[in-house]
Backbone as JSON Lines, residues from 0, in Angstrom:
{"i":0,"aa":"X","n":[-3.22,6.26,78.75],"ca":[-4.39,7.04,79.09],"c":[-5.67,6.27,78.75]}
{"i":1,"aa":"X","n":[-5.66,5.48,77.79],"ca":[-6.71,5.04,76.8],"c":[-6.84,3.87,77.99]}
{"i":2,"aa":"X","n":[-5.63,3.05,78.5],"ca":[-6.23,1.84,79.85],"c":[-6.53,2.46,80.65]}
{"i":3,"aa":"X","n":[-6.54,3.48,81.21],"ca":[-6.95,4.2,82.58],"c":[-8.35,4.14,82.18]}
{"i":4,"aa":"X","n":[-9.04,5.12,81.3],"ca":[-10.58,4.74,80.72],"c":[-10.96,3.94,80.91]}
{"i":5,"aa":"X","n":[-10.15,2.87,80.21],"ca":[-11.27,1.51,80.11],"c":[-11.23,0.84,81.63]}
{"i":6,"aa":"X","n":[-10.41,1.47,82.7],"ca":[-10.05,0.55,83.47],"c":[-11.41,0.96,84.69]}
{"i":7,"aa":"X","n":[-11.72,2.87,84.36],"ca":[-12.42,3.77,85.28],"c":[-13.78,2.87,84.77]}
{"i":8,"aa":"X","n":[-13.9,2.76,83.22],"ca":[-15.23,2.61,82.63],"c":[-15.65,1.16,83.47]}
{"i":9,"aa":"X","n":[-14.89,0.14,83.21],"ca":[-15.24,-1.12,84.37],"c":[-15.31,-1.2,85.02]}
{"i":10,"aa":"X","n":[-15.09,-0.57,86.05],"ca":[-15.37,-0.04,87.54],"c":[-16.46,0.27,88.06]}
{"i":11,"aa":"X","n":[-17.06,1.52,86.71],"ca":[-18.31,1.92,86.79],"c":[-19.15,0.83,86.46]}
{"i":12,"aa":"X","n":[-19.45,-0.17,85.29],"ca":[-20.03,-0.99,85.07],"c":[-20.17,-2.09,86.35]}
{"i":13,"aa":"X","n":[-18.94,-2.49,86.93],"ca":[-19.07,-3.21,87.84],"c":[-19.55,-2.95,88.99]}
{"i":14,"aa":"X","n":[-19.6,-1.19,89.51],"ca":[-20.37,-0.73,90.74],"c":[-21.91,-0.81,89.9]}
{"i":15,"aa":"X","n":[-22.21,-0.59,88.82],"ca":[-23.96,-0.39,88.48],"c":[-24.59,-1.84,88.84]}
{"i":16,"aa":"X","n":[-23.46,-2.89,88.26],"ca":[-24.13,-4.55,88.34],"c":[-24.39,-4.83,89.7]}
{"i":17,"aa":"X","n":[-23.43,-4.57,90.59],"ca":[-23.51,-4.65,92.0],"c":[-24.74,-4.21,92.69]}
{"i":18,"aa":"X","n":[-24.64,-2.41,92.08],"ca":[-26.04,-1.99,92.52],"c":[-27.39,-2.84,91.96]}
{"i":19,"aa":"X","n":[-27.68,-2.84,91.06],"ca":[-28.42,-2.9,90.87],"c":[-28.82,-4.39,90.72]}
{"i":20,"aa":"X","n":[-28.06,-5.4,91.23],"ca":[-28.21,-6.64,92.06],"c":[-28.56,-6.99,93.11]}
{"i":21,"aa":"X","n":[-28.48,-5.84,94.0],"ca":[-29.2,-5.61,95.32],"c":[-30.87,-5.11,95.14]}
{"i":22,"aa":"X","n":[-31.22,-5.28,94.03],"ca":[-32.97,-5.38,93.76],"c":[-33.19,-5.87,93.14]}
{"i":23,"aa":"X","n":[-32.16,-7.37,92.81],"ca":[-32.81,-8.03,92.21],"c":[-32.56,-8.37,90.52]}
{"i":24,"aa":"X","n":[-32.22,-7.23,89.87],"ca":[-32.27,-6.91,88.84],"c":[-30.94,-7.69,88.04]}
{"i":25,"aa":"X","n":[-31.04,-8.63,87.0],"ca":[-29.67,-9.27,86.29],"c":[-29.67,-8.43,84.95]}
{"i":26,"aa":"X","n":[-28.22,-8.46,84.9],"ca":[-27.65,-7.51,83.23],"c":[-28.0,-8.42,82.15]}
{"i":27,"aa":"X","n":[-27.71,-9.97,82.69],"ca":[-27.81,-11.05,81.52],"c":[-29.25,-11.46,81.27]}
{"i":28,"aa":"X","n":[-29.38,-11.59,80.41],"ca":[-30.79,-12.31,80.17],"c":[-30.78,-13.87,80.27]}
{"i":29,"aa":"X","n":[-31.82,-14.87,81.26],"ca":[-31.98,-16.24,81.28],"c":[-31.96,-16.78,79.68]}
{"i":30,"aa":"X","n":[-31.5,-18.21,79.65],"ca":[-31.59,-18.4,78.43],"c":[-32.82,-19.28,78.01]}
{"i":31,"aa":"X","n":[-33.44,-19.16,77.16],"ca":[-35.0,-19.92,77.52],"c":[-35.02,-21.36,76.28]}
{"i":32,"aa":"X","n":[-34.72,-21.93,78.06],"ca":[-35.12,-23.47,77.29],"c":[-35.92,-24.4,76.37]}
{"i":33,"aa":"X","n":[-37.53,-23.66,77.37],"ca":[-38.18,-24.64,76.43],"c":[-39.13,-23.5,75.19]}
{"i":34,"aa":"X","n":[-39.11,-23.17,74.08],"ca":[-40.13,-22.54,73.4],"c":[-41.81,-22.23,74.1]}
{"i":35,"aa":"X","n":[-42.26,-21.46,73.79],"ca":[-43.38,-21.01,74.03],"c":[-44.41,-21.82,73.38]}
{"i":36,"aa":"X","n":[-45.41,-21.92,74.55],"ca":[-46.52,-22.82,73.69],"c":[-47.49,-22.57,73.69]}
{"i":37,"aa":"X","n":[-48.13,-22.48,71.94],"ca":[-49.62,-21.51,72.6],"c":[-50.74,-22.63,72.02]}
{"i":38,"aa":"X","n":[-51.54,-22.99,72.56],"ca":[-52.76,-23.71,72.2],"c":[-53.66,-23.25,71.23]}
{"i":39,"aa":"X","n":[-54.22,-23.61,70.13],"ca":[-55.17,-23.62,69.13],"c":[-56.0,-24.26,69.47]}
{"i":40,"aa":"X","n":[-57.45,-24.05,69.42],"ca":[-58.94,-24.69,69.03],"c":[-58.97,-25.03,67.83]}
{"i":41,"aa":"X","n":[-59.46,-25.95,67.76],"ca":[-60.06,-26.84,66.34],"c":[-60.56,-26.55,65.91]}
{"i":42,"aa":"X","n":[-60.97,-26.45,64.39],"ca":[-62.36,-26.16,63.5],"c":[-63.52,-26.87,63.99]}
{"i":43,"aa":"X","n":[-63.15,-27.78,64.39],"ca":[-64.31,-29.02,64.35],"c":[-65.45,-28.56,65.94]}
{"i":44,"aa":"X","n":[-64.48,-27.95,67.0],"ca":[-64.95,-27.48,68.17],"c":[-65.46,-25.98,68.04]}
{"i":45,"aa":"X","n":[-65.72,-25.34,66.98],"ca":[-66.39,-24.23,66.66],"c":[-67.65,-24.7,66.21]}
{"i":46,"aa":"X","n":[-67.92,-25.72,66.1],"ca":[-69.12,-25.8,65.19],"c":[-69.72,-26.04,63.67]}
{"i":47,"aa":"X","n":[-68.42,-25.28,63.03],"ca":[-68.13,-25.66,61.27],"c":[-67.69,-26.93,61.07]}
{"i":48,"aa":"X","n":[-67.7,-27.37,60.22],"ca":[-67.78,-28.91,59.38],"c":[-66.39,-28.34,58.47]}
{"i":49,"aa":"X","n":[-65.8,-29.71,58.27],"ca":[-64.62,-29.12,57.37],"c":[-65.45,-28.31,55.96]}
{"i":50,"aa":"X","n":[-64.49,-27.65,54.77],"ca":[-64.86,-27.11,53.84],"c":[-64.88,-27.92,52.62]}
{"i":51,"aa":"X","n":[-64.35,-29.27,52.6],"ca":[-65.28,-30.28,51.24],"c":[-64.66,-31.2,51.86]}
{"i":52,"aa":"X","n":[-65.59,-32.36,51.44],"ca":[-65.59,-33.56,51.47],"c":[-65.31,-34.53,50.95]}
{"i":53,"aa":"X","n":[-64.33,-34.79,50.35],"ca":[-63.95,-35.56,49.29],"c":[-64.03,-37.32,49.65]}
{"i":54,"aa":"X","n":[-64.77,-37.86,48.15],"ca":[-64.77,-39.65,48.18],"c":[-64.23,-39.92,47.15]}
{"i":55,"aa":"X","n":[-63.39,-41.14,47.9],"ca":[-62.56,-41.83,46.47],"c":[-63.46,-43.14,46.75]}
{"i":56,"aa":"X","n":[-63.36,-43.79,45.85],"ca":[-63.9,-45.28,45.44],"c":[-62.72,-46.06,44.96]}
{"i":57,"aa":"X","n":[-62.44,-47.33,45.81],"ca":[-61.42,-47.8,45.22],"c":[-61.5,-48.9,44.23]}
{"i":58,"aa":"X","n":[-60.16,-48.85,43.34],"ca":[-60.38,-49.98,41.74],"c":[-59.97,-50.75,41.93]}
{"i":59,"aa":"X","n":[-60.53,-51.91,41.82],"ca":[-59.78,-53.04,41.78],"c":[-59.78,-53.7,40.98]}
């Protein structure tokens, strides 16, 4: 009884994929290759100056 279920339940799954392949629509999700890339502006292109300035002097 319990394979008849699972056998009705795949059936159904496999008529929804069908349908709903005819607009297009995938069950699986693409797998995404490359990471997302988001661009940052610079401090320096705002207008501000870095926040200290540090000098070394070297010993010789």
């Amino acid at each position: 009884m319990q394979a008849l279920i699972d056998l009705i339940a795949g059936f159904l799954v496999l008529l929804a994929a069908s349908a709903l392949a005819q607009f297009g629509v995938e069950i699986r999700r693409p797998a995404d290759d490359q990471p997302e890339v988001r661009r940052v502006s610079d401090c320096v292109a705002s207008g501000t100056g870095p926040a200290a300035l540090v000098t070394v002097e070297p010993k010789c």
